[in-house]
N, C-alpha and C positions, 0 to 999 in steps of 0.2 A: 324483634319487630321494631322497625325506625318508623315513627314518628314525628314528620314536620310540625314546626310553630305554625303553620295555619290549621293542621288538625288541630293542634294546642287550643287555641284560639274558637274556634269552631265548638270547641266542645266545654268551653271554657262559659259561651254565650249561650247554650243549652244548661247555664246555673240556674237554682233560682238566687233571689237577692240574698239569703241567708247562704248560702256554699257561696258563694263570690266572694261575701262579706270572710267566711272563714279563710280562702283562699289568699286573698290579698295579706289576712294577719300572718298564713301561715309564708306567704311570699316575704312579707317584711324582717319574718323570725331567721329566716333562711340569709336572708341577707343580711343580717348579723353575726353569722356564725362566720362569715370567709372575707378576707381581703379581695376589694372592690378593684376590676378594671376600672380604666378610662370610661370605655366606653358601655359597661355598667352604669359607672355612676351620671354617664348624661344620658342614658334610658331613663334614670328614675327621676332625674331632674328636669328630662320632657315630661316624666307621664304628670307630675305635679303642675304644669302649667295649665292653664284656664284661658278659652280665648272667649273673651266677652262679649266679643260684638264691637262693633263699632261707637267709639268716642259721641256721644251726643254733640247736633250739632250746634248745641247750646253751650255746650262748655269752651273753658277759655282760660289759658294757662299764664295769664297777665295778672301778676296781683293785683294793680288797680282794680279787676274784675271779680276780685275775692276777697278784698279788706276795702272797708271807706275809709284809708287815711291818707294823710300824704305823706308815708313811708318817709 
């Protein structure tokens, strides 16, 4: 029986938080055991990134704007 990554996926999100939680440790154990593709290792270097939102637009990447001296 083949099974596509979106059944993967699909039945992955029918976890609850405790089996996801085991999952991801037993994903991370897995990946220790075998020599990483390329493109392995920039799946797991996307899935660690975090997009936050938008930069406030208060903030200000001018040191003036972030120390009182005069550098």
């Amino acid at each position: 029986m083949a099974v596509n990554l979106q059944d993967v996926v699909n039945m992955a999100e029918g976890l609850t938080d405790d089996q996801k939680a085991e999952l991801v440790v037993w994903l991370l154990d897995r990946i220790k055991t075998h020599e990483l593709t390329a493109q392995e290792r920039q799946a797991i270097f996307d899935s660690m990134t975090v997009d936050l939102g938008p930069v406030l637009p208060s903030y200000s990447d001018q040191r003036e704007d972030w120390y009182d001296d005069a550098h």
